[in-house]
N, C-alpha and C positions, 0 to 999 in steps of 0.2 A: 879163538884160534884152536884147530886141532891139531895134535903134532901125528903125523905118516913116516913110517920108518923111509928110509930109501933103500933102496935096494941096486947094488954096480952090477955091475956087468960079466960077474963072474955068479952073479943070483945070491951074493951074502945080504945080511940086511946089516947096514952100518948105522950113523947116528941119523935120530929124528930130524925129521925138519920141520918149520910149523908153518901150516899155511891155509886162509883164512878161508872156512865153507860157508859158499855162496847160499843164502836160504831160496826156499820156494821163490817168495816174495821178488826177490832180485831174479830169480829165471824168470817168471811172468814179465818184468818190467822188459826182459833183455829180449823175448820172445815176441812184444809187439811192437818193441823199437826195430826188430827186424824186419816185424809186418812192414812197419810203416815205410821201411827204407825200401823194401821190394814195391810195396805201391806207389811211392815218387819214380823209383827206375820205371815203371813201366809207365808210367803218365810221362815221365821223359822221353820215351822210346815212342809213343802214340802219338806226341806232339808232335817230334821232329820226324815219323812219318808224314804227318800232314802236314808240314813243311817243305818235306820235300819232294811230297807227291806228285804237286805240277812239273816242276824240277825233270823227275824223272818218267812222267808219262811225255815230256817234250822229246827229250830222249828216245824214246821207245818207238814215236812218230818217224824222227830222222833216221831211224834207222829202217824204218819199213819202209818210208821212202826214198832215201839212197838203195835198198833192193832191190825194190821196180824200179828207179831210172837204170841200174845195172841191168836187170832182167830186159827194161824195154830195149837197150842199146843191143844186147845179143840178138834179139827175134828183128830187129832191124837190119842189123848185120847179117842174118841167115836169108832172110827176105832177100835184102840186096844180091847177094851171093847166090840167091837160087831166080832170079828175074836176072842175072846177066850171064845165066849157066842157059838160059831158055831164050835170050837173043841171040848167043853164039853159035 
């Protein structure tokens, strides 16, 4: 344990406090438990893309073809509207 003055808020330094310095040792440990937790988040995140890949390429379909059935009903519409603008 080493004791650090503390120091308030007006910048005096009042009484010590003691609190315990982390060695090298214990940063290495705490540094590749992090590795390891950022390597499961992203094998997390990799998975449940390929999860929900099909998911959302079925998605991506419906939407491109609800477009063209919209798209093909206006040039339908224009058709009609222009074949009974050249019968009348």
């Amino acid at each position: 344990m080493t004791k650090i003055p503390k120091i308030t808020s007006d910048g005096s330094k009042s009484e010590s406090e003691q609190v315990e310095v982390i060695s090298t040792n214990n940063n290495r440990k705490v540094s590749q438990l992090a590795n390891e937790i950022r390597a499961w988040g992203t094998f997390l995140l990799m998975n449940n893309y390929k999860n929900q890949k099909p998911i959302l390429e079925k998605r991506r379909r419906d939407r491109i073809n609800s477009s063209l059935d919209e798209l093909k009903s206006i040039l339908l519409a224009i058709k009609q509207r222009d074949v009974s603008f050249i019968v009348d």
